[in-house]
N, C-alpha and C positions, 0 to 999 in steps of 0.2 A: 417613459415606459420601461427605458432600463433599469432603472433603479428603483423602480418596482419588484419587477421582475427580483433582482435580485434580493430585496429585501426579504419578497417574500420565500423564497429558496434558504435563505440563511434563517430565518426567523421558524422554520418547517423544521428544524435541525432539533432546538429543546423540546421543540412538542414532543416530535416524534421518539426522544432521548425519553423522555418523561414517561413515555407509553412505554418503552424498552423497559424504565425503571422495574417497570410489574412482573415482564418477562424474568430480569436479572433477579430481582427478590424469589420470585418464586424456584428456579436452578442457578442459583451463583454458581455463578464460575464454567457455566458449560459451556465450553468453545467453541457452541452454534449459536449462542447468544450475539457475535459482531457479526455473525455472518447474516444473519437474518435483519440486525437493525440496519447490517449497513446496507440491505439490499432496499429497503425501505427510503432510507436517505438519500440512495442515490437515484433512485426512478423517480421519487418526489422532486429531487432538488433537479433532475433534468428535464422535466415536465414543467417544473414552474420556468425553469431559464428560457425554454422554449430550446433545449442544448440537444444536436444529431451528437451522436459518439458511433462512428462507422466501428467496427474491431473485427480485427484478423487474429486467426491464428491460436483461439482460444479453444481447440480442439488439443492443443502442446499443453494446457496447463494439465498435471497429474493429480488428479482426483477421487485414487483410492491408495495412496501412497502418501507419508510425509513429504512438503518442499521444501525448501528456504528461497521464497517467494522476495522478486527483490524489484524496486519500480526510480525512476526519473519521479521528483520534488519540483513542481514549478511553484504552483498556489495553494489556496488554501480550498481555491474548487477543483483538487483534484479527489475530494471527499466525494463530489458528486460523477466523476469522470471516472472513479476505480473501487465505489463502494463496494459496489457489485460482485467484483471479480473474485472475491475471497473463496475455495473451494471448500468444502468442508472440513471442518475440527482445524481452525487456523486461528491462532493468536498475532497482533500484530505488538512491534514496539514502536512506543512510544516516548517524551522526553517528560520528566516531571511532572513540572510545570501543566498540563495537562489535567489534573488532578482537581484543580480548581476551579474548572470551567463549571461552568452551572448544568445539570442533568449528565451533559457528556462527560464529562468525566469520573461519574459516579457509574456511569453505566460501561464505559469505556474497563473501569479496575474489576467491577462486576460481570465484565465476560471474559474475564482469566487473562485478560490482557495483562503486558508486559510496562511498568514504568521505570525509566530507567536516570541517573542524573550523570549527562554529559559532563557536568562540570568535573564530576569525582570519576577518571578513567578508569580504573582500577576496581571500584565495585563494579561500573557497567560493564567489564570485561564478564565478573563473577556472575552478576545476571545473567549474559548473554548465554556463557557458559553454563549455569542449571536450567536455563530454558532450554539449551541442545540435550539435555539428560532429560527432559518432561517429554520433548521430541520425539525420542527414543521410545521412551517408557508408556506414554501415552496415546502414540502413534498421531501426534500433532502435528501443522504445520506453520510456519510464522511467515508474516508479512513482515519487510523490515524497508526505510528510502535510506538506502545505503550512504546519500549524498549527505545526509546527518543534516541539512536545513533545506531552505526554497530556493532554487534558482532561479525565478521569475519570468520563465522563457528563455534564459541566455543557456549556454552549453552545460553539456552534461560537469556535473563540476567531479571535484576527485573523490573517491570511496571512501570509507571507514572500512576498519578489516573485521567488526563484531558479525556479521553477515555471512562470511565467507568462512571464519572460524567457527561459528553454529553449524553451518551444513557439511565440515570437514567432521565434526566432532560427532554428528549426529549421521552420518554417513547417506545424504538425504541430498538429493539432487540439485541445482540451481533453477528455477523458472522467473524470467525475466520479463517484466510488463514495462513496454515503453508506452509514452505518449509524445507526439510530436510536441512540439515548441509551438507556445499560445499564449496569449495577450489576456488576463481575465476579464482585461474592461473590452475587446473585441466585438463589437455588435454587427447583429445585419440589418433584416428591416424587424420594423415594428421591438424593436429591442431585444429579438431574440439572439441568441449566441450561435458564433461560428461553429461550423461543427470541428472537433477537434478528436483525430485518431488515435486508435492503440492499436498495439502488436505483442500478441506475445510470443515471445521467442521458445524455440524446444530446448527443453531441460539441458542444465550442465551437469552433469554425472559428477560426482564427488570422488566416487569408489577408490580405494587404495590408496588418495590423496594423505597428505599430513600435512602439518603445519609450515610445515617448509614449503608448500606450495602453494601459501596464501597471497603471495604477491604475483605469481604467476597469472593465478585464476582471478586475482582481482585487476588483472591487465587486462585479460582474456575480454569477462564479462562485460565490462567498461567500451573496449572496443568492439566487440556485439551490439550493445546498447547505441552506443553515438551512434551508427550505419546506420542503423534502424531505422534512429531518428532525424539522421540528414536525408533518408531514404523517403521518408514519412513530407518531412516539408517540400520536396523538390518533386512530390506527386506520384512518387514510384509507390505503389501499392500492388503487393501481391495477391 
């Protein structure tokens, strides 16, 4: 039954990509394009897991304002745990690699989404950087997993600074979406999935910030985040 379950949750993902394609074709590039598929993929994908996602706190995410929207990397069903949450006119980044994928990732470059290659730092600096001037200019906001890969459930791992230098540069707040630490093979009865929490935190203010205080504020947010989420496993919910 679980692997079922899962099957069909992951296999709901090109269809639904597929259907996106029409949307994308018909307004390339509108950055309500991910927001609307991903809201589709994740209601499907947690309907089929049989997956609870309790969430606190999503009154803090800024919703007529640009963010730099920043989340904890466990799995690969965190697609279906934080599709959702994207607020309006939001780009996220992503790595390459990504491009290839069959439907998603044609539909992923076709909703103004960001591809970027880890490997070459220096252009994804450059990226990073004209996506904080689109920010700006176009009153966008970006989702970015600052952890730069999956942690698999183990501890918040250490940041990337491309994250923290967009919303300095774009002078646009921080909002932080945790999810606790979870197991994605984790079943209960009948194969359904544990439920697994989120929290988002209230905004970090950028204001007056420079680049000189990108390590400060990538201390800050970091240890924000971890609380959250040792807060989150050990049953304390606010």
């Amino acid at each position: 039954m679980r692997f079922l379950r899962a099957l069909l949750a992951w296999l709901s993902v090109p269809v639904l990509c597929l259907l996106g394609l029409f949307l994308c074709l018909a307004r390339p590039f509108n950055p309500d394009n991910t927001r609307i598929l991903g809201w589709a993929i994740a209601h499907t994908g947690r309907c089929l897991l049989g997956l609870e996602r309790p969430l606190d706190g999503y009154d803090n995410m800024p919703l007529n304002r640009p963010t730099v929207i920043i989340a904890n990397h466990q799995h690969n069903d965190d697609l279906f745990l934080m599709g959702d949450l994207l607020p309006p006119r939001t780009v996220a980044i992503g790595k390459a690699s990504l491009r290839w994928i069959p439907f998603f990732g044609q539909v992923f470059w076709l909703g103004g989404n960001v591809l970027i290659d880890r490997k070459r730092s220096s252009r994804a600096v450059a990226v990073i950087q004209t996506t904080a001037e689109a920010m700006t200019r176009e009153r966008k906001s970006l989702w970015i997993f600052p952890e730069g890969t999956r942690s698999h459930g183990e501890n918040l791992q250490p940041f990337k600074k491309g994250a923290f230098y967009a919303a300095i540069a774009a002078n646009t707040p921080i909002t932080m979406v945790c999810a606790e630490a979870y197991r994605s093979e984790a079943r209960g009865r009948l194969g359904r999935r544990r439920p697994v929490r989120l929290r988002v935190l209230p905004p970090v203010e950028t204001r007056d910030l420079s680049s000189d205080d990108v390590p400060e504020l990538m201390a800050r947010c970091h240890r924000e985040m971890s609380q959250a989420i040792h807060e989150m496993g050990t049953g304390e919910w606010a």
